[in-house]
N, CA and C of each residue as an Amber inpcrd file, in Angstrom:
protein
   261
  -1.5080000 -20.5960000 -14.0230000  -1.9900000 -19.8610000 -12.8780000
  -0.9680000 -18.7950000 -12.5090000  -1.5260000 -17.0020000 -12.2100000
  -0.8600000 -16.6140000 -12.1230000  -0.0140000 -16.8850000 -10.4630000
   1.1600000 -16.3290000 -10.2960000   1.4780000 -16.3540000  -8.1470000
   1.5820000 -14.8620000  -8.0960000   1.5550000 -15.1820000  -7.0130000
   0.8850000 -13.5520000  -6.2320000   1.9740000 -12.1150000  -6.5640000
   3.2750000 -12.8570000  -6.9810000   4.6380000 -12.2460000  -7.4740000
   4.0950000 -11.5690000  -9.1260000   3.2030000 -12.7980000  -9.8730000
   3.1760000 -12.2070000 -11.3660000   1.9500000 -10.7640000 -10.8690000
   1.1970000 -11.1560000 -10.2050000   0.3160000 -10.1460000 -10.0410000
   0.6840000  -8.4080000  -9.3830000   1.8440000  -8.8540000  -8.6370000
   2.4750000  -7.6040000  -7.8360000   3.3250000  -7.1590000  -9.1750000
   4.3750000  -7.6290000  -9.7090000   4.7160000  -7.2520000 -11.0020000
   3.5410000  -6.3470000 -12.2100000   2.7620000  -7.2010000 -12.2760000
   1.7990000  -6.4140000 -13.4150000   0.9910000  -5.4830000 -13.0400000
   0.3530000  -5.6320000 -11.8960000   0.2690000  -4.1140000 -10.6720000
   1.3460000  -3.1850000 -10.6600000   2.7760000  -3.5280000 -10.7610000
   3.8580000  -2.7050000 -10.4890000   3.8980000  -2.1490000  -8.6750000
   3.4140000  -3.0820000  -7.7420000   3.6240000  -3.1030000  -6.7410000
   4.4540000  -3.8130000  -6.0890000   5.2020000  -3.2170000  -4.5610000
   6.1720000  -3.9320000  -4.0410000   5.2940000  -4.5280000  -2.8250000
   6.3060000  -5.3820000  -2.3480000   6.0370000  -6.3720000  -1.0340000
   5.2090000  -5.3870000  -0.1370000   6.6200000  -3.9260000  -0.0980000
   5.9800000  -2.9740000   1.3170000   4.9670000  -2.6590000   0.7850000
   4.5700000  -2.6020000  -0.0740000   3.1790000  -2.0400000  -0.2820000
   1.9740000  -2.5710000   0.1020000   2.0540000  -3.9070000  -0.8100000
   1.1380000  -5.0150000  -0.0690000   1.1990000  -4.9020000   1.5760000
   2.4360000  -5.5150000   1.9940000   2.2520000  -5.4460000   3.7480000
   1.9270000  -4.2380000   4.6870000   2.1680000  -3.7390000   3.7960000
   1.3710000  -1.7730000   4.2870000  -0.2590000  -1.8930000   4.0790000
  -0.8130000  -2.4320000   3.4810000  -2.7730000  -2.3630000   3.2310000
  -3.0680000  -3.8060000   3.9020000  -2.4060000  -4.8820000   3.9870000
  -2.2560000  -6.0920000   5.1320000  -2.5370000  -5.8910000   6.7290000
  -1.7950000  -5.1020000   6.3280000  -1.6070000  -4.7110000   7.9640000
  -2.8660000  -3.7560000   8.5820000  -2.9680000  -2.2800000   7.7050000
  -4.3830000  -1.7860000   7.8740000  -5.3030000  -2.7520000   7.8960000
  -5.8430000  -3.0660000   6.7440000  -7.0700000  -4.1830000   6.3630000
  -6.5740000  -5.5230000   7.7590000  -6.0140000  -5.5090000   8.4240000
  -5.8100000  -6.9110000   9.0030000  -6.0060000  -8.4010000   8.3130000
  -5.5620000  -8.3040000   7.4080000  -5.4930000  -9.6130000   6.5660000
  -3.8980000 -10.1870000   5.7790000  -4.0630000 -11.4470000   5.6230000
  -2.8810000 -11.9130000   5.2680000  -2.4910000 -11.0950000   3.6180000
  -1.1650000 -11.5070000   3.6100000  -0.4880000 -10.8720000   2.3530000
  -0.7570000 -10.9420000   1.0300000  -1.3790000 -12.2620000   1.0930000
  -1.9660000 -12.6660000  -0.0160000  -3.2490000 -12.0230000  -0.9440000
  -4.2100000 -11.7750000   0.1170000  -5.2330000 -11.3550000   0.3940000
  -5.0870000 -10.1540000  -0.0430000  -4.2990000  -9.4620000   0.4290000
  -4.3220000  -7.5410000   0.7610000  -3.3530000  -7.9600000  -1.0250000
  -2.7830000  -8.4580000  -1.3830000  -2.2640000  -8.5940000  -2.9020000
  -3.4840000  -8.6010000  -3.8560000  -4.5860000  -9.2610000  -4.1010000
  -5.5420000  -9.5140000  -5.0060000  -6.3020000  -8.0630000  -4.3260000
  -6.5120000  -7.6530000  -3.5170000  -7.0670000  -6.8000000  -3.4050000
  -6.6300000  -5.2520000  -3.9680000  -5.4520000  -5.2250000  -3.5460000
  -4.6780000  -4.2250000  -4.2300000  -4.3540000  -4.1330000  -5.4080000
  -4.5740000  -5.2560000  -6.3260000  -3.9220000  -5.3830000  -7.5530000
  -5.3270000  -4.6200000  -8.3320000  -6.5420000  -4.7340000  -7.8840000
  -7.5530000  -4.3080000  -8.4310000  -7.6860000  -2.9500000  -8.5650000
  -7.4180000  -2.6880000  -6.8550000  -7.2860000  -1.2520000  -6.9060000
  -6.8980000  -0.0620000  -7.2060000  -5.2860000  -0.0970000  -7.6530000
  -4.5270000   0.8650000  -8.0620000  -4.5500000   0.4610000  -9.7780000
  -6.1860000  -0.1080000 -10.1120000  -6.1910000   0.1830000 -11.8250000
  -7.2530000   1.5740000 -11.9870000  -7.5640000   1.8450000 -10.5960000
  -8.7070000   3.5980000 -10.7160000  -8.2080000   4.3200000  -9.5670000
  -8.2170000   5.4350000 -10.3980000  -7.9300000   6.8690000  -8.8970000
  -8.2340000   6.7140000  -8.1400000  -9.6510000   6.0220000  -7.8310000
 -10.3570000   6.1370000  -6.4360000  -9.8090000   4.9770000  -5.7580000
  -9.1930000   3.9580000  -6.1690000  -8.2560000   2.8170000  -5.5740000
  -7.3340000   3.6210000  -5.1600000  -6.5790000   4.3340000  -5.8050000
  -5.1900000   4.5000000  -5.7980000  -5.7680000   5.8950000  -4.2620000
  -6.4230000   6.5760000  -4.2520000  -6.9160000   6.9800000  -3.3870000
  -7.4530000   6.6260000  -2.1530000  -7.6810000   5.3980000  -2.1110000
  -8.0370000   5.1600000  -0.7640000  -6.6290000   4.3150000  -0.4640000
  -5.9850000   3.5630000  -1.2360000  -4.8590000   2.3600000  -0.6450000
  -3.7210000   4.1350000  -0.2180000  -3.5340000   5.2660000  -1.1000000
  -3.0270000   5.9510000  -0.3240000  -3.5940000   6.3480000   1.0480000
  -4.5460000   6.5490000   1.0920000  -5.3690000   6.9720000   2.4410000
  -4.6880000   5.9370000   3.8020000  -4.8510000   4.5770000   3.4210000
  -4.7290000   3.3300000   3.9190000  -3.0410000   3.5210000   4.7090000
  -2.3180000   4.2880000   3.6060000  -1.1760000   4.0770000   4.0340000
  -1.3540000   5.2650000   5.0410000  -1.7530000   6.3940000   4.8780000
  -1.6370000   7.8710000   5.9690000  -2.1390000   7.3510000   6.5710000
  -2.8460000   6.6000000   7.3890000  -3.9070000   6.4250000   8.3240000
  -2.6650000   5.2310000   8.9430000  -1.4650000   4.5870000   8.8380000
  -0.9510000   3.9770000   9.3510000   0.5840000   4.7350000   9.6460000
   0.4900000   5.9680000   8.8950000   1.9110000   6.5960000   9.3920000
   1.2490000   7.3570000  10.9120000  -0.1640000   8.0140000  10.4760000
  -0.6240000   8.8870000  11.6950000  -0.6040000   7.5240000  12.6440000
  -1.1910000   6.6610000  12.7850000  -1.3860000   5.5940000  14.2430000
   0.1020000   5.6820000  14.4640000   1.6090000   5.1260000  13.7440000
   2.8700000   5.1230000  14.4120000   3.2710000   6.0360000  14.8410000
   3.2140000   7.4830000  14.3590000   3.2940000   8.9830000  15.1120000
   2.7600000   8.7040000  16.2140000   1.3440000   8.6090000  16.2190000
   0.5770000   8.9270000  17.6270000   0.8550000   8.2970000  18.5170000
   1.3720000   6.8690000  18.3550000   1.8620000   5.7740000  18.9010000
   3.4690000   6.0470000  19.6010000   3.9100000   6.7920000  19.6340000
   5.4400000   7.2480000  19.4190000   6.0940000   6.6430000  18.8580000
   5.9350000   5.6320000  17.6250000   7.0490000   4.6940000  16.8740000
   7.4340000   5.6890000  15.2310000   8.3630000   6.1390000  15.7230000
   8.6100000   6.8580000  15.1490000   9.3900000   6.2500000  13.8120000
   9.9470000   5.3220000  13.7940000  10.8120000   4.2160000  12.9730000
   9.6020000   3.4890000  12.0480000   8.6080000   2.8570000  12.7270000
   7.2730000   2.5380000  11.7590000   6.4580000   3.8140000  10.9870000
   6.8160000   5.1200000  11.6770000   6.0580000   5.9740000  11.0090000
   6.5250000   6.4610000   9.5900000   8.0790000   6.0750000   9.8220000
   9.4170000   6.7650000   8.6670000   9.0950000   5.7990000   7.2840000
   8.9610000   4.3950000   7.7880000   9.5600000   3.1740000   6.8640000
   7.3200000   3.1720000   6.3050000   6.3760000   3.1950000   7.0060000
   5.3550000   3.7210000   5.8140000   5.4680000   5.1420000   5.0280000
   5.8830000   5.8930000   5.4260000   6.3270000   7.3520000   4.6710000
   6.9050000   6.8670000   3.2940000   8.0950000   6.4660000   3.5930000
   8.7710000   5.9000000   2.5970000   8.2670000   5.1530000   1.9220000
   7.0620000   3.9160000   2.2530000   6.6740000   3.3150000   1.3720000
   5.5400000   3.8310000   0.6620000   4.6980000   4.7940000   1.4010000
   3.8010000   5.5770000   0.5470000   4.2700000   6.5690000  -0.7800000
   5.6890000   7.1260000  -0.2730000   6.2110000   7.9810000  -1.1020000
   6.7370000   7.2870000  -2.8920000   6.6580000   6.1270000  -2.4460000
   7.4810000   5.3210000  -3.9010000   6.0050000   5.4240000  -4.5120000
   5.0420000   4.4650000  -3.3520000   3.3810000   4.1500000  -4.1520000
   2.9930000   5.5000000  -4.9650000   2.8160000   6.6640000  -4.3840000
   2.6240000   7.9460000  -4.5170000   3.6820000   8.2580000  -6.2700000
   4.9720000   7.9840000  -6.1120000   5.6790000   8.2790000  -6.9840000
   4.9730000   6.8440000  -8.5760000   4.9130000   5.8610000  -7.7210000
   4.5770000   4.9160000  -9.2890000   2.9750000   4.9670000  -9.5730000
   2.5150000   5.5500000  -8.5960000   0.5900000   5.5580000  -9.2950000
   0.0970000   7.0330000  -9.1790000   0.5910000   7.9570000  -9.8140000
   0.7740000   9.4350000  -9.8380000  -0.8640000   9.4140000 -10.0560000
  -1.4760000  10.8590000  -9.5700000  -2.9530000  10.9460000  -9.7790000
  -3.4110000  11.9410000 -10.5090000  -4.0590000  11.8960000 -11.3730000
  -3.9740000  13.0890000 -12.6650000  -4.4740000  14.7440000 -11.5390000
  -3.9610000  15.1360000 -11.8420000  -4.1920000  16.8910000 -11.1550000
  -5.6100000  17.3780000 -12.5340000
């Protein structure tokens, strides 16, 4: 059986990533893991879990948390950097 670690590995996803579409989606870590692992195997995954993440930097901006807005930036920017989208 795989654990939710072999699956984030063979996805090539990190923790923040998962807890970044967790947190949108309101569901546990686990959860937002099998879900994500599916997703970033098509553009249009990798397109909306990016979406997922802008839509949680804009709420901490708007929110004035400016520290939650930095630390999804950053984690979108790695996602962005390891699931590049063909131009």
């Amino acid at each position: 059986m795989l654990s939710i670690r072999d699956c984030l590995d063979y996805c090539d996803l990190t923790d923040d990533e998962v807890a970044l579409i967790a947190e949108h989606e309101g569901i546990p870590d686990g959860a937002a893991a099998q879900i994500v692992c599916g997703m970033v195997q098509t553009t249009e995954g990798v397109l909306v879990l990016t979406g997922y993440m802008q839509d949680l930097i804009d709420r901490a901006t708007e929110r004035g948390d400016l520290a939650q807005a930095e630390r999804a930036k950053s984690v979108q920017a790695r996602f962005m950097a390891d699931h590049p989208l063909p131009h």
